[in-house]
ZADO-1210 file (C-alpha; in nm, 4 decimals, padded with zeros to 6 digits):
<atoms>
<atom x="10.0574" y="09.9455" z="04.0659" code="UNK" pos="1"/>
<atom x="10.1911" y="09.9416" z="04.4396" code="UNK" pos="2"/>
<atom x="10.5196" y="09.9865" z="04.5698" code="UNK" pos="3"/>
<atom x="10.6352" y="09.7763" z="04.7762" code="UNK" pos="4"/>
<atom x="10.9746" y="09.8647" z="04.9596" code="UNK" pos="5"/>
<atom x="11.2925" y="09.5997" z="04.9162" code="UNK" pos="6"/>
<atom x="11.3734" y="09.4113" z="05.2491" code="UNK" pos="7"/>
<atom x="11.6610" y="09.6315" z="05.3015" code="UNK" pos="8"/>
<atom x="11.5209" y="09.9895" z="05.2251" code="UNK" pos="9"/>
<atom x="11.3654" y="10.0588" z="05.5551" code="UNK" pos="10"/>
<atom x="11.6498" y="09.9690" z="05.7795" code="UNK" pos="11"/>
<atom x="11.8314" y="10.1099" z="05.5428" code="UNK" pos="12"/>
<atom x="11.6693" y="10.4715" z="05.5980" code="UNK" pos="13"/>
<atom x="11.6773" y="10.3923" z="05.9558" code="UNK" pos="14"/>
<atom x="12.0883" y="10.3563" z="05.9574" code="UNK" pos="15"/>
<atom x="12.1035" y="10.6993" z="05.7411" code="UNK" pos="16"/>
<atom x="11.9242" y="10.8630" z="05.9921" code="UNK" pos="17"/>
<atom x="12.0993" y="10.7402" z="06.3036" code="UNK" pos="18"/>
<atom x="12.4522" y="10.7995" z="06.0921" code="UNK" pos="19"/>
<atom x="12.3228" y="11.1669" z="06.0169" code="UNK" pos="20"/>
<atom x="12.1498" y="11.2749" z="06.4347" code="UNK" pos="21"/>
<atom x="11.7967" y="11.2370" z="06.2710" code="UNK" pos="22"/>
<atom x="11.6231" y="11.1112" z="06.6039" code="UNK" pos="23"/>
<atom x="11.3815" y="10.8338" z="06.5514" code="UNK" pos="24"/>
<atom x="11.0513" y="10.8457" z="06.7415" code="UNK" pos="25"/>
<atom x="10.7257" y="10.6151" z="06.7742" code="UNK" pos="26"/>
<atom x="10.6019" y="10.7478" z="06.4650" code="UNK" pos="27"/>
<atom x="10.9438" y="10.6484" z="06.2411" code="UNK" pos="28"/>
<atom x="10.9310" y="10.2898" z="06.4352" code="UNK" pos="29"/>
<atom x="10.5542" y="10.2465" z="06.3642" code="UNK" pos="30"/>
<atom x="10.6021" y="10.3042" z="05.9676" code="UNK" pos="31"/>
<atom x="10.9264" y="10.0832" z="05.9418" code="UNK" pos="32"/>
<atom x="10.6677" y="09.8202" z="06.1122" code="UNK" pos="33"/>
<atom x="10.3706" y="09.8675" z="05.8997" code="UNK" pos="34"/>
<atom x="10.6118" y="09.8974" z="05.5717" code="UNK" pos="35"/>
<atom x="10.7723" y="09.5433" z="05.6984" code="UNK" pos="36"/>
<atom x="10.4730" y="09.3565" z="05.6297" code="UNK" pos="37"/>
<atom x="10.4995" y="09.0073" z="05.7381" code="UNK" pos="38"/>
<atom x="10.9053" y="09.0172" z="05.7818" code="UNK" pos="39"/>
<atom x="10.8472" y="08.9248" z="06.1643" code="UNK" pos="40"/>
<atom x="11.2321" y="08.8954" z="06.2244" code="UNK" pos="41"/>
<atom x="11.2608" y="09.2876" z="06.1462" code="UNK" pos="42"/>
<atom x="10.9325" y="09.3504" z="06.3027" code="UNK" pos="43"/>
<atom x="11.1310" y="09.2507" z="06.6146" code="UNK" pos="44"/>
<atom x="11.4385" y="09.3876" z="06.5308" code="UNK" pos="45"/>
<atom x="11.2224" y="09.7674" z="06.4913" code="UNK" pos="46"/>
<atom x="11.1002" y="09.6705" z="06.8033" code="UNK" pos="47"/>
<atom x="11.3947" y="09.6613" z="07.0203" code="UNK" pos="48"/>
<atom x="11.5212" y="09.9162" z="06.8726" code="UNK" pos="49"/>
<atom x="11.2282" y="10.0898" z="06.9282" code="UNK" pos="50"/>
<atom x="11.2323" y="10.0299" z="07.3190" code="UNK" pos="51"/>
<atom x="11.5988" y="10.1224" z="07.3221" code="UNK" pos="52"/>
<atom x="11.5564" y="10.4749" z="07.1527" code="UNK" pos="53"/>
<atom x="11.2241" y="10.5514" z="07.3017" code="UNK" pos="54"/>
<atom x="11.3426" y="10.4431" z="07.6374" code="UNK" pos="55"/>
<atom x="11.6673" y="10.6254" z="07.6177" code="UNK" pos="56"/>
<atom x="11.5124" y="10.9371" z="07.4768" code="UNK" pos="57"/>
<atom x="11.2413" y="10.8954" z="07.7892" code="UNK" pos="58"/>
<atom x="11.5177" y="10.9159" z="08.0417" code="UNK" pos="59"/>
<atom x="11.6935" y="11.2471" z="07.8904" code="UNK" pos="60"/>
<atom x="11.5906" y="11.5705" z="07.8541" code="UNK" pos="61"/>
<atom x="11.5935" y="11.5712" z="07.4807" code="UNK" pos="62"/>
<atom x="11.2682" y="11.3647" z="07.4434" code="UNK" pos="63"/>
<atom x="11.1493" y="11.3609" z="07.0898" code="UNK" pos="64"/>
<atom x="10.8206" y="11.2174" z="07.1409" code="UNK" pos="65"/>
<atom x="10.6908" y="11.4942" z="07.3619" code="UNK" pos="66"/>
<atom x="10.6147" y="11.6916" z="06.9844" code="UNK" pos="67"/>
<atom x="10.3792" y="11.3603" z="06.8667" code="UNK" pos="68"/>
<atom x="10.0183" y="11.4150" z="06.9008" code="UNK" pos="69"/>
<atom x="09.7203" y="11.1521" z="06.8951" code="UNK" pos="70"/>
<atom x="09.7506" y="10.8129" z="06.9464" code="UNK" pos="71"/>
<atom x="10.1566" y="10.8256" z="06.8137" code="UNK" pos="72"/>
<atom x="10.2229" y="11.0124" z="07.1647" code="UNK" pos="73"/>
<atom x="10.1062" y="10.7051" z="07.3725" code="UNK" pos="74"/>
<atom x="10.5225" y="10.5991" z="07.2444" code="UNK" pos="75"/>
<atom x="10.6039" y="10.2127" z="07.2120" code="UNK" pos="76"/>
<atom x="10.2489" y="10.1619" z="07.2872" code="UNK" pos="77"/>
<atom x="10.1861" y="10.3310" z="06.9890" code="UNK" pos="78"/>
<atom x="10.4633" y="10.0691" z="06.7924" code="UNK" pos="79"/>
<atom x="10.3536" y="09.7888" z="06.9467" code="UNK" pos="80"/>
<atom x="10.0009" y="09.8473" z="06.7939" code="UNK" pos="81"/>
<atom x="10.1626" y="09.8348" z="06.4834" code="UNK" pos="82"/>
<atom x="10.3629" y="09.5619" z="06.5263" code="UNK" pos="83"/>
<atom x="10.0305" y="09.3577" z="06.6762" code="UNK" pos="84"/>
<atom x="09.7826" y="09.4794" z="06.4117" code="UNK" pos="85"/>
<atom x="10.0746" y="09.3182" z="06.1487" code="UNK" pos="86"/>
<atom x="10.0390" y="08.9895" z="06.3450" code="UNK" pos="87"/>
<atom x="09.6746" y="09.0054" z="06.3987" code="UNK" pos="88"/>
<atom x="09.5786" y="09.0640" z="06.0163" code="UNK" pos="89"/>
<atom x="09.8260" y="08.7654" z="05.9673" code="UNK" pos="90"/>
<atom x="09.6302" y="08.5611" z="06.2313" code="UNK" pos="91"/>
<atom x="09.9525" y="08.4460" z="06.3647" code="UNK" pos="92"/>
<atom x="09.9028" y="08.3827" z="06.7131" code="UNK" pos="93"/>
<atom x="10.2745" y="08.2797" z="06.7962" code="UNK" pos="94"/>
<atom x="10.3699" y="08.6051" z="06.7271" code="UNK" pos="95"/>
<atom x="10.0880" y="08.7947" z="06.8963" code="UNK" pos="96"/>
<atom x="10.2108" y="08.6036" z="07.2026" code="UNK" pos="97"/>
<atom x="10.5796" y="08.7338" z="07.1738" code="UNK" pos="98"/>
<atom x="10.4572" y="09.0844" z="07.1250" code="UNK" pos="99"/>
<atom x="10.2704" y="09.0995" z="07.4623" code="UNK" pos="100"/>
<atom x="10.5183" y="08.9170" z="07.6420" code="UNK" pos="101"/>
<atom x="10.7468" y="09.1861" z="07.5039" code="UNK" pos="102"/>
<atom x="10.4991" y="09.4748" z="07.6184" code="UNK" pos="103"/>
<atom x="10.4793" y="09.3111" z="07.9720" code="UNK" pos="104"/>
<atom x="10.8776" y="09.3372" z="08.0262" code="UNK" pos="105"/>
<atom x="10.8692" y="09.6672" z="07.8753" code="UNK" pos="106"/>
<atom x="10.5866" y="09.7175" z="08.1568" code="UNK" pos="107"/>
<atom x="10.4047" y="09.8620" z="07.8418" code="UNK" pos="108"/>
<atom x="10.0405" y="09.8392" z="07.9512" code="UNK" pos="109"/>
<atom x="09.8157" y="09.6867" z="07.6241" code="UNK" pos="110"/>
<atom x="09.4951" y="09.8645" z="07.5722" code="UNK" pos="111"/>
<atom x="09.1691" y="09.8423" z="07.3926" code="UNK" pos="112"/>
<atom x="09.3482" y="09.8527" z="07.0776" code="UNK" pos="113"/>
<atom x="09.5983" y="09.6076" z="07.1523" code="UNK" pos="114"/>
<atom x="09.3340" y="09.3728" z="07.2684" code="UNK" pos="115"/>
<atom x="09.1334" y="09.4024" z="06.9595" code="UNK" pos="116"/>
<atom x="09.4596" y="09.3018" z="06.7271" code="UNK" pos="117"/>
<atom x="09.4862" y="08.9782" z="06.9519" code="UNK" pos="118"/>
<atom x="09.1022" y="08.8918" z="06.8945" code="UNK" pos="119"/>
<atom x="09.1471" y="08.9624" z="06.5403" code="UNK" pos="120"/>
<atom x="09.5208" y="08.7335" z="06.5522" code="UNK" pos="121"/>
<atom x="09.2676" y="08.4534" z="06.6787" code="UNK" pos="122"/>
<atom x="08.9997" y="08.4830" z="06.4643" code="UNK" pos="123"/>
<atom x="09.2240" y="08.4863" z="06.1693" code="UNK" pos="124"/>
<atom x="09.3549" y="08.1608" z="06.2922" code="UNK" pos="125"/>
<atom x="09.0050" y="08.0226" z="06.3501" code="UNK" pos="126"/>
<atom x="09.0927" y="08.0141" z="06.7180" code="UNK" pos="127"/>
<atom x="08.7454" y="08.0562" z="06.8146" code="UNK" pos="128"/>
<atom x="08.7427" y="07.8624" z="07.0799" code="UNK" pos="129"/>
<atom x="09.0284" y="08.0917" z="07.2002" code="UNK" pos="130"/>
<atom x="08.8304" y="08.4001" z="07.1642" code="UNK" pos="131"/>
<atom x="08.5409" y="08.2789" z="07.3697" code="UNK" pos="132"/>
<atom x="08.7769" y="08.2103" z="07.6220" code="UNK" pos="133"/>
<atom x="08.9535" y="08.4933" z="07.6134" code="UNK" pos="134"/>
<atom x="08.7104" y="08.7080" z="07.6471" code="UNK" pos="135"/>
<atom x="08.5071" y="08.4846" z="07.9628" code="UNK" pos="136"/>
<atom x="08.8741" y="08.5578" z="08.1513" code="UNK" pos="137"/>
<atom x="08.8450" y="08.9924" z="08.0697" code="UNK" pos="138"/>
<atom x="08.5082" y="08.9832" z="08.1980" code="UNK" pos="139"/>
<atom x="08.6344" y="08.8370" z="08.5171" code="UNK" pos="140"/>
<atom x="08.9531" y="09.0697" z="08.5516" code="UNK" pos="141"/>
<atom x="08.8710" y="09.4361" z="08.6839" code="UNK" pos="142"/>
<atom x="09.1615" y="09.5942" z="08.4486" code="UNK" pos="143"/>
<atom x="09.0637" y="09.4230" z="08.1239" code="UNK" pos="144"/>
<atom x="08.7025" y="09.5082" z="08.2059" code="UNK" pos="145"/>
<atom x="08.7777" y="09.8646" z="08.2637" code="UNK" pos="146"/>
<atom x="09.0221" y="09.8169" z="07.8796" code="UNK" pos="147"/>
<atom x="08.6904" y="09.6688" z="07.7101" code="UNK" pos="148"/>
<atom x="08.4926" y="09.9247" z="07.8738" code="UNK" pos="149"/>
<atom x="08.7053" y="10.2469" z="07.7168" code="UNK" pos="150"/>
<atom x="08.5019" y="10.1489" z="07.3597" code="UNK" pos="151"/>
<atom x="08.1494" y="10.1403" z="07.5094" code="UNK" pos="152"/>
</atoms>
């Protein structure tokens, strides 16, 4: 059997630990994400809270995410992976969409991961079409060439 958390439980652990100091980094905002499932609303809501917090704790000296390691310490690039790996497996496109246009005010550069959770989003739609298109418009831009070319 598998456990899957109420609706309420993870922001509710997230409130106990901002009543009680407990800082939140990218790694606390990436498992409320993943343990939200297809809730986009609090997807969103983890994700501006997210940027807030990780963008506060950036411009202070008490920086919590300096002690993460591996792909956590790339910071809301690290959440936003989460969050678009929860919309790509859902194939919902819409969303995928919001999240980037989220990353690009955030100035939150995507990379070879994020791009792989978008081609996922649109094959899970059956956007094929979309993917072939997509990826004819990387090939002709120097930075998403240089992003596809970080896997080979």
């Amino acid at each position: 059997t598998i456990w899957i958390p109420s609706k309420t439980l993870v922001s509710e652990i997230l409130q106990e630990m901002s009543s009680n100091g407990i800082p939140r980094n990218a790694l606390t905002y990436y498992n409320a994400i993943k343990a939200s499932k297809s809730n986009s609303q609090a997807i969103f809501r983890y994700l501006d809270e997210a940027i807030a917090e990780i963008s506060l704790s950036s411009q202070t000296d008490i920086s919590n995410e300096s002690s993460l390691t591996g792909r956590a310490a790339d910071g809301l690039l690290f959440v936003f992976n989460a969050a678009l790996s929860t919309f790509g497996k859902g194939g919902d496109i819409d969303l995928i969409v919001r999240c980037f246009e989220l990353m690009h005010i955030t100035n939150t550069e995507p990379n070879h991961e994020s791009i792989f959770h978008l081609v996922l989003g649109l094959g899970r739609g059956h956007n094929s079409r979309n993917i072939l298109t997509l990826l004819k418009s990387l090939q002709g831009d120097q930075a998403a060439s240089s992003i596809l070319n970080e896997q080979h």
